[in-house]
VMD Tcl script that draws the C-alpha trace (Angstrom):
set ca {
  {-6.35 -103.87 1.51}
  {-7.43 -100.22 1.70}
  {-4.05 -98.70 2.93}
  {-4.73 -95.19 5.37}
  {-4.16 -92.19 4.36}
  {-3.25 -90.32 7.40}
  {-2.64 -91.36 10.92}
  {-3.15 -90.04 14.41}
  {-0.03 -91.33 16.64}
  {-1.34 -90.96 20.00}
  {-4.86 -90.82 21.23}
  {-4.43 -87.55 23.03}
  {-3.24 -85.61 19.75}
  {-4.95 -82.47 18.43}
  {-3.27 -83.55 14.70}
  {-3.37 -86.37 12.28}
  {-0.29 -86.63 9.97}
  {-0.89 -87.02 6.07}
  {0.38 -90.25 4.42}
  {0.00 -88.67 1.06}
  {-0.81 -85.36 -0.51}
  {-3.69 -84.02 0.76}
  {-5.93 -81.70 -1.38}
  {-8.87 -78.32 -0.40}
  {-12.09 -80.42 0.43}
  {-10.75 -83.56 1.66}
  {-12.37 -85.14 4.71}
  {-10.99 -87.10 7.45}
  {-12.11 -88.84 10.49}
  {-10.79 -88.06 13.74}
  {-12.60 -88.80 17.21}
  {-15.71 -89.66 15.57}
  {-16.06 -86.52 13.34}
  {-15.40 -85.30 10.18}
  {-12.83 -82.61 9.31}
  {-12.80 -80.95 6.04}
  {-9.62 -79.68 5.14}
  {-8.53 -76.40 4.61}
  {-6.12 -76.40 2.22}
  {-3.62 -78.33 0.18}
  {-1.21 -80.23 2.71}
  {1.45 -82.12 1.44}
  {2.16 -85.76 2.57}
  {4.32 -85.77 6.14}
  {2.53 -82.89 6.97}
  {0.14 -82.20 10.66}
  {-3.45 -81.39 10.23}
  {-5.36 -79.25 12.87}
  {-8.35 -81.86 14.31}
  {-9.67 -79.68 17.32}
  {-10.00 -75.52 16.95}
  {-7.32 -73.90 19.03}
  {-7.09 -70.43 20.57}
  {-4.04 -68.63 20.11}
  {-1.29 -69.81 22.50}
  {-2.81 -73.25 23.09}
  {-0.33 -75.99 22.85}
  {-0.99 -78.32 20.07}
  {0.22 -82.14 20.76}
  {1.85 -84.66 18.67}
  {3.24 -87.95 20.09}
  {1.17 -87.30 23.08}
  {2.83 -84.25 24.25}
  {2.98 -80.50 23.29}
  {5.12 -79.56 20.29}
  {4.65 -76.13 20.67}
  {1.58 -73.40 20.72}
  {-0.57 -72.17 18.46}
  {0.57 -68.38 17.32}
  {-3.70 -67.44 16.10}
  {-6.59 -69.13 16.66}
  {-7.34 -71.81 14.34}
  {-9.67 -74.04 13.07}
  {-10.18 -77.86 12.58}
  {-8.89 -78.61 9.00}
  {-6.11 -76.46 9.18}
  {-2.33 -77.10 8.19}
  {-0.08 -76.66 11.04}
  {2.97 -75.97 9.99}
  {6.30 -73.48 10.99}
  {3.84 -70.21 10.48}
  {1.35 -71.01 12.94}
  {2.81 -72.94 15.40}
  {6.01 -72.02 17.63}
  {7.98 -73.62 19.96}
  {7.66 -73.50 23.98}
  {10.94 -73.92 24.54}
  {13.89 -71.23 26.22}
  {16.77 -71.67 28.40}
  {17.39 -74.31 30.88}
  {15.10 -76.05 33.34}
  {15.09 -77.75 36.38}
  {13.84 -81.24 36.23}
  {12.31 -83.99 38.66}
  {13.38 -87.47 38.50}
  {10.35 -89.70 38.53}
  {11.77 -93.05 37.05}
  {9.73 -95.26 34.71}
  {10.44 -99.03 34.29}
  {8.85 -100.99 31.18}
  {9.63 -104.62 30.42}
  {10.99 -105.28 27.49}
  {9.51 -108.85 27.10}
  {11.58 -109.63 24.38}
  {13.12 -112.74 23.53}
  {16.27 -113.72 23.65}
  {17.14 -115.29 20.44}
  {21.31 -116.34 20.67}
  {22.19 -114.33 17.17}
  {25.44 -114.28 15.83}
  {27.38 -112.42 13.49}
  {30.78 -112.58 11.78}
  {33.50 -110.33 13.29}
  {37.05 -110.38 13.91}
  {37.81 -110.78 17.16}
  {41.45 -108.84 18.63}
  {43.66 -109.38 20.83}
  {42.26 -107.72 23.23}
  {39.00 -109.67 22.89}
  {37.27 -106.78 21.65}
  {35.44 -107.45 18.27}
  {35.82 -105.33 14.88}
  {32.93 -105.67 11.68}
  {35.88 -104.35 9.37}
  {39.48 -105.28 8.91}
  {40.66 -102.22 7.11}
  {44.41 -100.27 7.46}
  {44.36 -97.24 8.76}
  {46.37 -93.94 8.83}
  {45.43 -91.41 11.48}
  {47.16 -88.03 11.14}
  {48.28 -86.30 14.88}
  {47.43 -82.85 12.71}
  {46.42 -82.00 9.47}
  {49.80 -80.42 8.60}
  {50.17 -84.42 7.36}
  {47.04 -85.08 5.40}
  {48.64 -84.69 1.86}
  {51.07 -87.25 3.13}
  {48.85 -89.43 4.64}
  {46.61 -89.97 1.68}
  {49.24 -90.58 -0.58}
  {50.22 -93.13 1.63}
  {46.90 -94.80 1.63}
  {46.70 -94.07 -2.07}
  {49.73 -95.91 -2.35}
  {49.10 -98.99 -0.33}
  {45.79 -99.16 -2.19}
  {47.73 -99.47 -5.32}
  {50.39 -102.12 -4.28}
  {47.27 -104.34 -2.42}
  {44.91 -104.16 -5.37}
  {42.36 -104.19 -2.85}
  {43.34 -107.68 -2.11}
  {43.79 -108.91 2.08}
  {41.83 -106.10 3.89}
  {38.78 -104.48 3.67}
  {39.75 -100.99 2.80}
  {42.68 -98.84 3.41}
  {41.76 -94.95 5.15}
  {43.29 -92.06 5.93}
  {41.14 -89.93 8.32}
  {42.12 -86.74 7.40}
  {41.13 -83.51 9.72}
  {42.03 -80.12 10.40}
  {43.15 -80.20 14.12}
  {45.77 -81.52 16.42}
  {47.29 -77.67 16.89}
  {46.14 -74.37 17.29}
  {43.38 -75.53 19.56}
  {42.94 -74.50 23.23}
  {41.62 -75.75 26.56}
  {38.61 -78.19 25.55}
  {38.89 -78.49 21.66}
  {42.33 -79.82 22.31}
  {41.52 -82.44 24.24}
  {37.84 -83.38 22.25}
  {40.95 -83.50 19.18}
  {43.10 -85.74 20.71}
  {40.43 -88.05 22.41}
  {38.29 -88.44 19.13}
  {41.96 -89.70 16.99}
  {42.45 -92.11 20.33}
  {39.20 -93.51 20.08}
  {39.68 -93.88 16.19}
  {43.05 -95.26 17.02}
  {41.94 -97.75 18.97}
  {38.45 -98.74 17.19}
  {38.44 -102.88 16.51}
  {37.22 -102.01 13.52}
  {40.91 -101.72 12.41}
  {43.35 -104.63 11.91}
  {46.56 -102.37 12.02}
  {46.48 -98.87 12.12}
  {49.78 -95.71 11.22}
  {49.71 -93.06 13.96}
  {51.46 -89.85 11.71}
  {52.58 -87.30 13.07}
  {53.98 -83.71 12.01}
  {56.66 -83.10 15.06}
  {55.95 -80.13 16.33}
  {52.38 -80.24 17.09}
  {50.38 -78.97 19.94}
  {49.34 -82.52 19.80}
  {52.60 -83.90 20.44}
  {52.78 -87.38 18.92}
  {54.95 -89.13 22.07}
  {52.61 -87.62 24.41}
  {49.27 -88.61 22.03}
  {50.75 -92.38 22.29}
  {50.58 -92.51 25.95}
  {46.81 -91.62 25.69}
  {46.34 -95.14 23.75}
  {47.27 -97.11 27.48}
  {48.04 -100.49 26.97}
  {47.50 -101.26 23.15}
  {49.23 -103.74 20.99}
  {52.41 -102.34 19.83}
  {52.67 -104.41 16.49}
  {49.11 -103.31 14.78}
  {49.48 -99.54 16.07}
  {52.46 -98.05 15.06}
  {53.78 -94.15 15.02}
  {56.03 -92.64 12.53}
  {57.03 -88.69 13.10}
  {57.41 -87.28 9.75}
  {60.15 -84.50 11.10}
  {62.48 -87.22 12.53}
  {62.75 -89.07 8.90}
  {65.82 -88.77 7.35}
  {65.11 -88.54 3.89}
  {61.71 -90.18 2.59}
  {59.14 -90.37 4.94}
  {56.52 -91.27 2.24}
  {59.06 -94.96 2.27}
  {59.47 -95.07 5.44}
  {55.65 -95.13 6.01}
  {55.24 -97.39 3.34}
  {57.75 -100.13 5.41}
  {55.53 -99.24 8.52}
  {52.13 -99.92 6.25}
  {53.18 -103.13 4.89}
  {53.90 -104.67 7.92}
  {50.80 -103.96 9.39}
  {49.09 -105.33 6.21}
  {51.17 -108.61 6.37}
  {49.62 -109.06 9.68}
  {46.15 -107.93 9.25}
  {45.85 -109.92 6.22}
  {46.00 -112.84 7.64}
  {42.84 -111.81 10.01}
  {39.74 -113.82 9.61}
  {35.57 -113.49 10.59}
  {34.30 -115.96 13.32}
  {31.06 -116.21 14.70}
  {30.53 -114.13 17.59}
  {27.82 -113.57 19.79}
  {25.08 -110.37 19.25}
  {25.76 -109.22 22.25}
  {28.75 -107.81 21.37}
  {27.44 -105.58 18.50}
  {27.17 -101.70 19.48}
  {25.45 -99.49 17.39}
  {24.73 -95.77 17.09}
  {21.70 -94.36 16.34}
  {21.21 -90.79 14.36}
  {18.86 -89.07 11.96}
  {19.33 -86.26 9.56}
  {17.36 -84.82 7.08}
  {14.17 -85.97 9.10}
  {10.63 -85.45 7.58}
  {7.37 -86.14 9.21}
  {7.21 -89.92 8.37}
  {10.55 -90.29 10.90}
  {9.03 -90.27 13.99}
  {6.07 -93.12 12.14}
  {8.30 -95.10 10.03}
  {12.64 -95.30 10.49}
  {12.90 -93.80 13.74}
  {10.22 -96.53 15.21}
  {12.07 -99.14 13.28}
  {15.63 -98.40 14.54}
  {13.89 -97.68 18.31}
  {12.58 -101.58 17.54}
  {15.75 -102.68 16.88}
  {17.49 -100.91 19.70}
  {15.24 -102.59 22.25}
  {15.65 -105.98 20.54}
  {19.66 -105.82 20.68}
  {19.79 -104.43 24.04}
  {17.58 -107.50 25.21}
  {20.50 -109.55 23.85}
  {23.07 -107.86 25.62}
  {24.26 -105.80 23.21}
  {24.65 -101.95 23.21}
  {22.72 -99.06 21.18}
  {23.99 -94.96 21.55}
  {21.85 -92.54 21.25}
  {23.15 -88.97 20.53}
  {22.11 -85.43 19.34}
  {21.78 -83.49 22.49}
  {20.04 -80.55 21.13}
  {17.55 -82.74 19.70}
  {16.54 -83.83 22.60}
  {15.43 -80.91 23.60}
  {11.60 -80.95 24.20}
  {11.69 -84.69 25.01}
  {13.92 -84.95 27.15}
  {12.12 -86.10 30.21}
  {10.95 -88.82 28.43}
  {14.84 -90.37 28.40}
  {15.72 -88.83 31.99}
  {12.72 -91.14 33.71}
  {13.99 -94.03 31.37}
  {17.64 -93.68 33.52}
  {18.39 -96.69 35.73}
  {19.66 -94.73 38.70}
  {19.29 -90.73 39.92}
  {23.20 -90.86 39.15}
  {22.62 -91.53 35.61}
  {19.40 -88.99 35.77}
  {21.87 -86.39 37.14}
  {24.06 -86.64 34.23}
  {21.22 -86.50 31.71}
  {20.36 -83.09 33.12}
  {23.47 -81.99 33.01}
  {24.11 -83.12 29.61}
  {20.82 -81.27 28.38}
  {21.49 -78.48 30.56}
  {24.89 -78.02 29.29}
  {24.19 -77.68 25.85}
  {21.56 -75.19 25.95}
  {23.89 -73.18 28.06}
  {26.45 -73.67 24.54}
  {23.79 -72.39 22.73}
  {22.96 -69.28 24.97}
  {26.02 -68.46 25.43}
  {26.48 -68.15 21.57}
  {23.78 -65.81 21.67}
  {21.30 -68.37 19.85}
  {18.15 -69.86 21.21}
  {17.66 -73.20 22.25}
  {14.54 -74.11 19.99}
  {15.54 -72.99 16.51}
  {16.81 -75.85 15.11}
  {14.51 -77.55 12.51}
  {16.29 -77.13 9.09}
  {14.84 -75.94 5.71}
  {14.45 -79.43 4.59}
  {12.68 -80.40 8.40}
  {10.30 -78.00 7.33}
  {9.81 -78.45 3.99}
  {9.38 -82.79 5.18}
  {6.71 -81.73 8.20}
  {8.22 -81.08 10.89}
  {8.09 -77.42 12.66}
  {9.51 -77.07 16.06}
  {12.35 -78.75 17.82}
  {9.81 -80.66 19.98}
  {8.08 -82.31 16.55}
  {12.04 -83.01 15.93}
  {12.78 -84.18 19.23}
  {9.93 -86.24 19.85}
  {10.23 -88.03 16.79}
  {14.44 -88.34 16.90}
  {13.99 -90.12 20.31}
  {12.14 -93.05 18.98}
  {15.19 -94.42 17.77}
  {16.16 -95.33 21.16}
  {12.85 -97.38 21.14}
  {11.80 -98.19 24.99}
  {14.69 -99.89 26.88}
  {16.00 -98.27 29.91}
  {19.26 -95.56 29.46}
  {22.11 -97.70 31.15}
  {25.04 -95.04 29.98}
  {26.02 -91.79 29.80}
  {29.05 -90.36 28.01}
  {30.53 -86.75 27.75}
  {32.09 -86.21 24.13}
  {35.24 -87.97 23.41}
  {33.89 -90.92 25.98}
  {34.88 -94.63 25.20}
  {31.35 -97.17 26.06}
  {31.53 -98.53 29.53}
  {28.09 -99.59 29.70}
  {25.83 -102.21 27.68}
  {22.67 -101.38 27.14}
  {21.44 -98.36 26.43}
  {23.45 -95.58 26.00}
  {23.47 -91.52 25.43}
  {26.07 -89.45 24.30}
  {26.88 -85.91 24.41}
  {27.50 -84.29 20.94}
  {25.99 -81.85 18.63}
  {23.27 -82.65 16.07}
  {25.47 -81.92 12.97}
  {25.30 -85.12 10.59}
  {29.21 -85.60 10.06}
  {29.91 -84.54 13.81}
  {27.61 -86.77 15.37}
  {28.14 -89.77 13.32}
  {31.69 -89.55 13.89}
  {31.13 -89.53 18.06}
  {29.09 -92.56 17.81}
  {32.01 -94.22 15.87}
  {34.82 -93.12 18.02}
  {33.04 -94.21 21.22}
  {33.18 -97.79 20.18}
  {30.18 -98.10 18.05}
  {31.00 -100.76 15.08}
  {28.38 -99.09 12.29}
  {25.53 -96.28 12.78}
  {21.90 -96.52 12.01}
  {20.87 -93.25 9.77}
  {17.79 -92.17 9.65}
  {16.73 -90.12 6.48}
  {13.80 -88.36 4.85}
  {15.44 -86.08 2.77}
  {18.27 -88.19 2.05}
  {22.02 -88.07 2.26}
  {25.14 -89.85 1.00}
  {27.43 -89.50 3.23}
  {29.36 -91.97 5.99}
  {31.49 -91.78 8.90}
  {34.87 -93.89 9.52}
  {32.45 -96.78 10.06}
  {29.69 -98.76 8.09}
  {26.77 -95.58 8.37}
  {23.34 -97.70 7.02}
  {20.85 -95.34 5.54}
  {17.03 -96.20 6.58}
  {14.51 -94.21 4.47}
  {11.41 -92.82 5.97}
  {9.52 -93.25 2.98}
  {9.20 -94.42 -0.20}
  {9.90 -92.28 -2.55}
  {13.31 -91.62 -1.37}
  {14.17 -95.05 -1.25}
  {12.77 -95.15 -4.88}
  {14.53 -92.24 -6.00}
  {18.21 -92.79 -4.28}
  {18.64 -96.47 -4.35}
  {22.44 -95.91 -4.27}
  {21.73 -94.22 -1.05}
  {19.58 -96.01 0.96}
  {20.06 -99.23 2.77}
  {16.65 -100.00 3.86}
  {13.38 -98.81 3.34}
  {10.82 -98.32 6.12}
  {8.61 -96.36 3.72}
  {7.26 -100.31 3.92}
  {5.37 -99.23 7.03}
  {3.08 -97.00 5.01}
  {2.66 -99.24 2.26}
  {1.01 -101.57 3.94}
  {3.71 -103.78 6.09}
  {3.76 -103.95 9.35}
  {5.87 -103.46 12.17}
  {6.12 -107.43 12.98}
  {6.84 -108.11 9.70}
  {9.86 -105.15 8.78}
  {11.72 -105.86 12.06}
  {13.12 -109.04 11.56}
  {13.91 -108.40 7.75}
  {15.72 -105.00 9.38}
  {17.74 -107.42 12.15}
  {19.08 -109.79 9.52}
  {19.86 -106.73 7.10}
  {22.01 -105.23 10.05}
  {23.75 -108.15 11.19}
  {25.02 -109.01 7.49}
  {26.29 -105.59 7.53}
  {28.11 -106.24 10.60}
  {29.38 -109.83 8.69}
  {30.71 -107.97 6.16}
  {28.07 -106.89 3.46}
  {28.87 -103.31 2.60}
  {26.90 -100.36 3.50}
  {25.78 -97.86 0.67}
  {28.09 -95.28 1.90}
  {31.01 -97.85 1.66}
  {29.78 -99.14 -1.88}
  {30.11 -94.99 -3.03}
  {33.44 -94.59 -0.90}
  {31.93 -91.95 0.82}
  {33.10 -91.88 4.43}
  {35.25 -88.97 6.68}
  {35.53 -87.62 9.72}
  {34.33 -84.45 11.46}
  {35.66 -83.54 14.94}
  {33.54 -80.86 17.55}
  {35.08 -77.51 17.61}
  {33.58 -74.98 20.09}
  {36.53 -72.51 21.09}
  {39.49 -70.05 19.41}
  {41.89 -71.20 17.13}
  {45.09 -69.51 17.75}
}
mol new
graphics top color blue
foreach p $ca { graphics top sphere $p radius 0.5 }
foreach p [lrange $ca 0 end-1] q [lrange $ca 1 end] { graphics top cylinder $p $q radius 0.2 }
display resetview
């Protein structure tokens, strides 16, 4: 099987993309001619296949990912020095809905979970310590240090302490994003028993923070304040943390339904196989758990920027539209009113991977969400409401966003990665490579490798390998991230600390 060596996405686009390195002289076949190229152009890269006039868009995915800064010549590289984006401040948008039919099949999966009291249903059965402010964090992780130690590792999956810098000195909205992210952790099924800790004298007062929790069960979630110890407080945690052990010990997996799996989906450190290979994949995925009645989250606002249309006329009712716009709109108003523009966002390793606007980003991030029809949408801080489809208002920062697609329910995240990165969130954060020399490179990274799709597999072939790889996750197999022990949390901060 000769396997290709570039690839043009959509039939309306003016570029191919390079599957490997590229060299001076090459030709390649595009619309039934023959384009010599130009230069060198690494693999992941866009190659001009139609001459362009200065300030011409040039189109990728089917749509324009910016305009061409010179004229320029079939052959050429496109890349961030000739191209630039289109995009500025905030628009007004029309809601013109499209429907498409999933036809997919319902196939009655199950996975392993714990199911609590509530009837909600956790992939982990870890102990966890959640400080009200980080005046406590030294405490707090000698406490799960400590339990670690007496447990040998033995009952539970893992023992955390979430550690952060907030929960005082904050003002109007990071306050309240502070206190609704450690509620949402607080409260996440992913957690057999869980030790609110608290300082005393907090902005985030710990009696108050308790109320937020509404009607929670009282002998998994417990609160000590630190200040109203007399004497130890490091023992008098540790009597709180065993008896929450004793009881979540005893917790066992069941088989439970697929539909009540949520997942979030994010990229970072995207290249230009994303958008072709992982992104695809995980958009495949998406579609195929939200036709069993489970839940996906899409998030990244600002990386939406560009396609966003695309996911307004995907929203179920002009309700749902309305809050997409004003989710979009809203964040390039944070931006402008920061002074920064709304379309600089590709980082050095985006570029460096082939991809140089925010609308090559965008239009490739979005894929993720595959096809199905946006059912939800969340501010920051939200809890899910809706199956289906959802999308979720937070910033495109890796540790930020993964950590809003955990606290709004989601049991693990889907990570998309060209460049590559270690890190996890408070939940199971799976790794999918975008090619395959990452994959071959950082094994102790990477979860799964859809760098298969451009060595010759195919799409029907990787998906079902990817649903049974995420679903054993979900029963228990550990992610990469929680094989390394690398997982934290990181909460939005916009305003003035006092």
């Amino acid at each position: 099987m000769t396997l290709k060596t570039y690839l043009k996405i959509n039939p309306a686009d003016s570029v191919v993309v390079c599957l490997v390195d590229k060299k001076k002289g090459d030709i390649i076949e595009a619309d039934g001619k023959q384009v010599v190229l130009a230069e060198d152009i690494p693999a992941g890269h866009k190659v001009l296949i139609s001459d362009v006039k200065e300030g011409e868009d040039i189109i990728k995915y089917g749509y324009p990912i910016g305009h061409a800064l010179k004229d320029m010549k079939a052959g050429d590289w496109v890349n961030e020095h000739n191209l630039k984006t289109n995009l500025s401040g905030t628009l007004e948008y029309t809601y013109s809905p499209v429907a498409e039919k999933l036809n997919i099949k319902k196939e009655n999966r199950t996975f392993k979970g714990y199911v609590r009291k509530n009837g909600d249903v956790g992939i982990r059965n870890e102990i966890w310590i959640v400080p009200t402010v980080g005046c406590v964090n030294g405490i707090a992780e000698r406490l799960a240090k400590q339990l670690r130690e007496e447990t040998q590792g033995r009952g539970v999956d893992a023992v955390y302490c979430w550690h952060h810098n907030y929960g005082c000195s904050q003002l109007s909205g990071d306050h309240e994003n502070t206190r609704k992210v450690l509620r949402d952790i607080v409260l996440h099924p992913n957690a057999g028993g869980v030790l609110v800790l608290g300082l005393g004298c907090e902005n985030n007062q710990p009696d108050d923070f308790m109320k937020m929790l509404g009607d929670y069960d009282q002998k998994r979630i417990r609160l000590l304040v630190t200040q109203k110890v007399e004497g130890d407080e490091v023992e008098a945690g540790m009597q709180i943390l065993r008896e929450l052990y004793n009881i979540a010990k005893n917790d066992k997996r069941e088989e439970v339904p697929v539909s009540k799996l949520r997942v979030g989906l994010k990229c970072g450190g995207s290249d230009g196989f994303s958008g072709i290979t992982a992104n695809p994949l995980v958009g495949e995925f998406s579609d195929w758990l939200v036709a069993q009645g489970g839940t996906s989250v899409l998030t990244e606002v600002p990386e939406m920027f560009g396609a966003e249309t695309i996911l307004m006329n995907r929203c179920e009712t002009p309700e749902l539209f309305n809050q997409t716009v004003s989710m979009i709109n809203n964040f390039k108003e944070y931006f402008l009113s920061h002074g920064e523009p709304v379309g600089e966002n590709p980082s050095p390793g985006n570029k460096a991977g082939g991809i140089s606007t925010l609308e090559d980003k965008a239009l490739g991030c979005t894929q993720k969400c595959g096809r199905a029809p946006v059912s939800g949408v969340m501010e920051y801080g939200d809890r899910l409401q809706a199956t289906g489809l959802n999308l979720l208002s937070a910033p495109g920062n890796d540790l930020v966003a993964a950590t809003a697609l955990a606290s709004c329910g989601c049991h693990l995240v889907l990570f998309t990665t060209g460049r590559g990165t270690p890190f996890g969130t408070f939940v199971p954060t799976m790794k999918i490579a975008t090619n395959p020399t990452l994959a071959q490179r950082k094994p102790q990274w990477v979860d799964f490798s859809a760098g298969q799709l451009i060595e010759g597999r195919t799409m029907q072939e990787l998906v079902p390998e990817f649903i049974d790889k995420v679903l054993a996750v979900a029963s228990g197999e550990k992610a990469r991230n929680e094989e390394n022990d690398y997982r934290e949390i990181s909460i939005f901060k916009n305003g003035v600390t006092l």
